[in-house]
TORKOL-4160 file (C-alpha; in steps of 0.2 Angstrom, whole numbers, padded with zeros to 4 digits, m for minus):
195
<pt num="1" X="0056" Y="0600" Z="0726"/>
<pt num="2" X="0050" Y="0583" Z="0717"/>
<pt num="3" X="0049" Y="0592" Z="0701"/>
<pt num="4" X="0066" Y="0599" Z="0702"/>
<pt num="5" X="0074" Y="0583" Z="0704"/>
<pt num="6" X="0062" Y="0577" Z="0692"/>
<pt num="7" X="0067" Y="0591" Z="0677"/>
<pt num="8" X="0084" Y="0587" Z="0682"/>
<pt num="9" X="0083" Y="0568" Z="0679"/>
<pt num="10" X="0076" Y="0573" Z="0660"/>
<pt num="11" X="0091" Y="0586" Z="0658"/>
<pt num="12" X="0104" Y="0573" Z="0663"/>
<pt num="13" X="0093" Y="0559" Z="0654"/>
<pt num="14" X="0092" Y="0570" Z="0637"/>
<pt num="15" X="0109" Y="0576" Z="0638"/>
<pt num="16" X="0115" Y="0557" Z="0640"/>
<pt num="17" X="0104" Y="0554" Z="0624"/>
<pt num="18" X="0115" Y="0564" Z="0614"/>
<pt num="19" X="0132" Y="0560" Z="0621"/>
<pt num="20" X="0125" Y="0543" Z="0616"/>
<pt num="21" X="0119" Y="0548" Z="0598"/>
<pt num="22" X="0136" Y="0556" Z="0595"/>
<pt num="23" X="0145" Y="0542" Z="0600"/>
<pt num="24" X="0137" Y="0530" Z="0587"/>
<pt num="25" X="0140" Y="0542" Z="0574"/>
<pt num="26" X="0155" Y="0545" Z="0578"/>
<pt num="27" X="0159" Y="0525" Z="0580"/>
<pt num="28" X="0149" Y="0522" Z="0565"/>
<pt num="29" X="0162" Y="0533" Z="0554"/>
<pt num="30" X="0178" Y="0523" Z="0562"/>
<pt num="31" X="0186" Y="0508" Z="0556"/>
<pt num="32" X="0187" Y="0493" Z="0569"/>
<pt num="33" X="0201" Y="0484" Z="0574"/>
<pt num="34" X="0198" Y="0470" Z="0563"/>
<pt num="35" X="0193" Y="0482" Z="0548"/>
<pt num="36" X="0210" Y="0494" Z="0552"/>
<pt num="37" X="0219" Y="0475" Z="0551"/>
<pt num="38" X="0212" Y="0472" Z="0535"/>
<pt num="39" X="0216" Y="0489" Z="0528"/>
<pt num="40" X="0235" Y="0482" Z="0532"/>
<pt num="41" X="0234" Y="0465" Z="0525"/>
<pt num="42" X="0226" Y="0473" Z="0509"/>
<pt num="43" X="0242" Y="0486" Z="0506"/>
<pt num="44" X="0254" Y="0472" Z="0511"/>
<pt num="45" X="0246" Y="0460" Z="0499"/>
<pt num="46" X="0246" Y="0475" Z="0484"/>
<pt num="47" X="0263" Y="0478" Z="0486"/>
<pt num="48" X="0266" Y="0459" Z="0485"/>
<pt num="49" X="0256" Y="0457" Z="0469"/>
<pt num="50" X="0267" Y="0471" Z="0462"/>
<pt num="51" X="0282" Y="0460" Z="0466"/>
<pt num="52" X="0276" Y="0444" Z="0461"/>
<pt num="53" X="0269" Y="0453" Z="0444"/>
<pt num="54" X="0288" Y="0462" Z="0440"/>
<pt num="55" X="0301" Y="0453" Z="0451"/>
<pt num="56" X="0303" Y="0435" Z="0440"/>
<pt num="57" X="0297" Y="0418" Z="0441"/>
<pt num="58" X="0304" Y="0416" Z="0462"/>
<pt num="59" X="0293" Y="0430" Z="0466"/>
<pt num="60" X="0280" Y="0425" Z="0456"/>
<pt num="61" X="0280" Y="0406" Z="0466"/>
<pt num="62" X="0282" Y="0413" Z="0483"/>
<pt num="63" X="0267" Y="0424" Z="0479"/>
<pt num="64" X="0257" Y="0408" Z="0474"/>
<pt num="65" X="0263" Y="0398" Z="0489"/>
<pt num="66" X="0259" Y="0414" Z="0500"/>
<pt num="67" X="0241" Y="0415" Z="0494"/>
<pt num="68" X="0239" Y="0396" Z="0494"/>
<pt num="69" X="0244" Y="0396" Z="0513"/>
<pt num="70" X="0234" Y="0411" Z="0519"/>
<pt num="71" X="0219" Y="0408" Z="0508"/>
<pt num="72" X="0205" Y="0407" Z="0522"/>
<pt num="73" X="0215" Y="0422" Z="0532"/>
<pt num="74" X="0214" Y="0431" Z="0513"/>
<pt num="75" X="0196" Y="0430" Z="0510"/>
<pt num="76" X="0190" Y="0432" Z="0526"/>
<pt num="77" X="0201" Y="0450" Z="0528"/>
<pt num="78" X="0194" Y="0455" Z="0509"/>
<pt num="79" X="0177" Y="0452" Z="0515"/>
<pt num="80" X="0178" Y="0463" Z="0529"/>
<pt num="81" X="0188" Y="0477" Z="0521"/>
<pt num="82" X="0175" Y="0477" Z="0508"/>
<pt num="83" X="0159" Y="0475" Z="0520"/>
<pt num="84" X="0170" Y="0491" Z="0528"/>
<pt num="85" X="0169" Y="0503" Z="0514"/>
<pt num="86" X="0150" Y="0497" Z="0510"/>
<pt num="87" X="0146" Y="0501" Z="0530"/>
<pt num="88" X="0156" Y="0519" Z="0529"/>
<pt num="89" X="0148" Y="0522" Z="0511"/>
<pt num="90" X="0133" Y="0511" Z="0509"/>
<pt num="91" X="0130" Y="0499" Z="0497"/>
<pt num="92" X="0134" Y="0507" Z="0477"/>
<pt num="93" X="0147" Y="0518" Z="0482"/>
<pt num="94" X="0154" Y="0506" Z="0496"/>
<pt num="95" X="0162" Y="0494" Z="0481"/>
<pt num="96" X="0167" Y="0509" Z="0471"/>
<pt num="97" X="0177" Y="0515" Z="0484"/>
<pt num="98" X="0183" Y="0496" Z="0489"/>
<pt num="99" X="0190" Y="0494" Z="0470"/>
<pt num="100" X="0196" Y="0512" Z="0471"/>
<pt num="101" X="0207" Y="0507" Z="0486"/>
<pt num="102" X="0216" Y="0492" Z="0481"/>
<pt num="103" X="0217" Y="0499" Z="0463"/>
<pt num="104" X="0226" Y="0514" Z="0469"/>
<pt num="105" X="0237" Y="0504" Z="0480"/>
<pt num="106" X="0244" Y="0493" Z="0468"/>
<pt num="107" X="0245" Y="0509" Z="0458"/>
<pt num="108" X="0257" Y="0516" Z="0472"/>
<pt num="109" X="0266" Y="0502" Z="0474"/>
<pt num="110" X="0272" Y="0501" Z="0456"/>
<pt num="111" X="0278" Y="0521" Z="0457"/>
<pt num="112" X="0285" Y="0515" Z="0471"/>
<pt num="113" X="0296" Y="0502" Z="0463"/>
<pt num="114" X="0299" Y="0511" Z="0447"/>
<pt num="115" X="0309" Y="0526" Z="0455"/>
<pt num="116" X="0326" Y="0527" Z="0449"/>
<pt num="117" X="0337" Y="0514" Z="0458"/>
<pt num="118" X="0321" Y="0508" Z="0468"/>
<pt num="119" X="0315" Y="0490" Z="0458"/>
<pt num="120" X="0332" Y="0481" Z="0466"/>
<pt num="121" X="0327" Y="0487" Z="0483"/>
<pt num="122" X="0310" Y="0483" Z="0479"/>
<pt num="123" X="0312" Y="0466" Z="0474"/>
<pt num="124" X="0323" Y="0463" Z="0489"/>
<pt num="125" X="0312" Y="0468" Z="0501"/>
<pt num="126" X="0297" Y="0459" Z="0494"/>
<pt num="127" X="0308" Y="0442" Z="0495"/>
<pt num="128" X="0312" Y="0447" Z="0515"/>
<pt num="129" X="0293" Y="0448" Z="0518"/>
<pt num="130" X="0289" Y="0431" Z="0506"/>
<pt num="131" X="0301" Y="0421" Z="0516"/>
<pt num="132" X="0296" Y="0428" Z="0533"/>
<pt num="133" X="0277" Y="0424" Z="0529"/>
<pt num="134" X="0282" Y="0408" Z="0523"/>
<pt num="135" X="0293" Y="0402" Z="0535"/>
<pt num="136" X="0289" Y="0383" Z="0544"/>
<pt num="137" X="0281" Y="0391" Z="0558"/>
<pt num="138" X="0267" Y="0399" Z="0550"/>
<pt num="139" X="0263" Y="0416" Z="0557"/>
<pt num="140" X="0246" Y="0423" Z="0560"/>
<pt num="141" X="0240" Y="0434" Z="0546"/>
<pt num="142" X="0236" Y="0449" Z="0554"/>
<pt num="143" X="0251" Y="0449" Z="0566"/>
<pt num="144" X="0265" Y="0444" Z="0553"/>
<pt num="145" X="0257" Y="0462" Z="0540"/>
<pt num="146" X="0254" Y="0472" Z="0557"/>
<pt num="147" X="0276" Y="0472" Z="0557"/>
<pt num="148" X="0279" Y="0474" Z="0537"/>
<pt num="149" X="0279" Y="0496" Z="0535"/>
<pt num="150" X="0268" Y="0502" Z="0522"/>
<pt num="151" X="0268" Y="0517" Z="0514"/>
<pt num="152" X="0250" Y="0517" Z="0508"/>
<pt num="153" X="0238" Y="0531" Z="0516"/>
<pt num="154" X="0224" Y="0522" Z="0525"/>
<pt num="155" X="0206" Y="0524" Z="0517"/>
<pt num="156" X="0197" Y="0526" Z="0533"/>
<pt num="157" X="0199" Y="0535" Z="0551"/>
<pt num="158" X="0203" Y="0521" Z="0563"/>
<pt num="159" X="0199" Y="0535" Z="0577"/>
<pt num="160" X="0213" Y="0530" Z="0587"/>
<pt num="161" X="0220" Y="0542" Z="0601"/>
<pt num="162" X="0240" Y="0546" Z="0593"/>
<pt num="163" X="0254" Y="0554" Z="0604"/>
<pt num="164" X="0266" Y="0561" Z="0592"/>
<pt num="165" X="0279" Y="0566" Z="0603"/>
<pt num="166" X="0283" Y="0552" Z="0617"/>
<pt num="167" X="0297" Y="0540" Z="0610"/>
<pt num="168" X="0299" Y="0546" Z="0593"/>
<pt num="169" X="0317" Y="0541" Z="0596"/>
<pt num="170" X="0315" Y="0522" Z="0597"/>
<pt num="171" X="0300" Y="0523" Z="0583"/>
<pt num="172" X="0302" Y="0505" Z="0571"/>
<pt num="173" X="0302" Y="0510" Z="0554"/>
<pt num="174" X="0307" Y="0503" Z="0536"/>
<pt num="175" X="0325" Y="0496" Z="0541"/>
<pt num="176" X="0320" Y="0482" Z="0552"/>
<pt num="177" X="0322" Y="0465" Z="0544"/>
<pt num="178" X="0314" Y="0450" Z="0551"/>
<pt num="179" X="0328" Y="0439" Z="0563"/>
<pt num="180" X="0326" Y="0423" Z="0555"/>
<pt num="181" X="0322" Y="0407" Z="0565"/>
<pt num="182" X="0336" Y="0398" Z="0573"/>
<pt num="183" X="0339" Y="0380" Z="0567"/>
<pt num="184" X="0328" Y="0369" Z="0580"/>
<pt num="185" X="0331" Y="0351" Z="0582"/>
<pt num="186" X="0326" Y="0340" Z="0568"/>
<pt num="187" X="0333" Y="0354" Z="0555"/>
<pt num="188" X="0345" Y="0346" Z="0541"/>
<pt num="189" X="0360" Y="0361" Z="0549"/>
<pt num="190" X="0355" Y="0359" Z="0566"/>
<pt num="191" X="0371" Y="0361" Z="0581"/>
<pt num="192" X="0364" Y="0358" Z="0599"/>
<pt num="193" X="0379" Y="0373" Z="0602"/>
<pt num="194" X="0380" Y="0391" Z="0592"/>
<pt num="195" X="0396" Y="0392" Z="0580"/>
């Protein structure tokens, strides 16, 4: 009888082993939160380059005054989206695929904006998110680019459990366009009472 329960410890013991073993490789091939975060601030800030590079000089200084204000948010996101592709591909071939990435974005970004009809829109869009990210109260980072819609396919399985069919009638996509701040005391066009 002591054997039994002993051969069965081993069983449940060797069968948890490889529940376990399949877990960490199948962890070790997913992208963390942070690292599915920084995947999004990287598209977000290719499509902004784009802008900045095509849109004229306005662009061009929001785009300066956007990475002088998120600099430390900026590196640090870089740092763990490349740190990403070198865990998933090791060393050599994890930088490879890191420049591979944000070159291609950019890439899809400018056929994006080179469509017929699309560089106005474009543009427009690109302003929306500058003055949004650079309003007086600074946003986070990784919040204010988790709301901006990208169209850029993402480089790396996040492993995240998707419904697609509950409330795919109230789904946000590219129309939203940020509220913006209400005057607040101390504003130059401040009324204590709504117009």
């Amino acid at each position: 009888m002591k054997w039994m329960k002993l051969g069965a410890s081993v069983a449940a013991l060797s069968l948890t082993g490889v529940s376990l073993a399949e877990a960490r490789s199948v962890s070790s091939a997913c992208a963390s939160a942070p690292e599915v975060s920084a995947v999004q601030v990287s598209a977000v800030v290719q499509e902004l380059t784009d802008a900045a590079l095509t849109c004229g000089k306005d662009t061009m200084s929001s785009m300066v005054r956007f990475q002088n204000v998120f600099q430390k948010e900026l590196r640090r996101s870089d740092a763990t989206l490349k740190s990403m592709f070198k865990r998933l591909n090791g060393n050599r071939a994890g930088e490879a695929a890191y420049d591979s990435y944000k070159t291609r974005a950019i890439n899809h970004a400018e056929h994006r904006r080179i469509q017929p009809g699309q560089q106005v829109n474009f543009c427009r869009t690109a302003d929306v998110v500058f003055a949004a990210a650079l309003a007086p109260d600074k946003p986070v980072l990784e919040d204010f680019v988790s709301g901006v819609p990208v169209n850029e396919a993402n480089p790396v399985d996040s492993c995240e459990i998707k419904v697609a069919v509950a409330l795919q009638g109230v789904q946000a996509g590219p129309d939203i366009v940020p509220t913006p701040r209400p005057d607040l005391p101390g504003d130059p066009n401040y009324l204590p009472f709504p117009r």
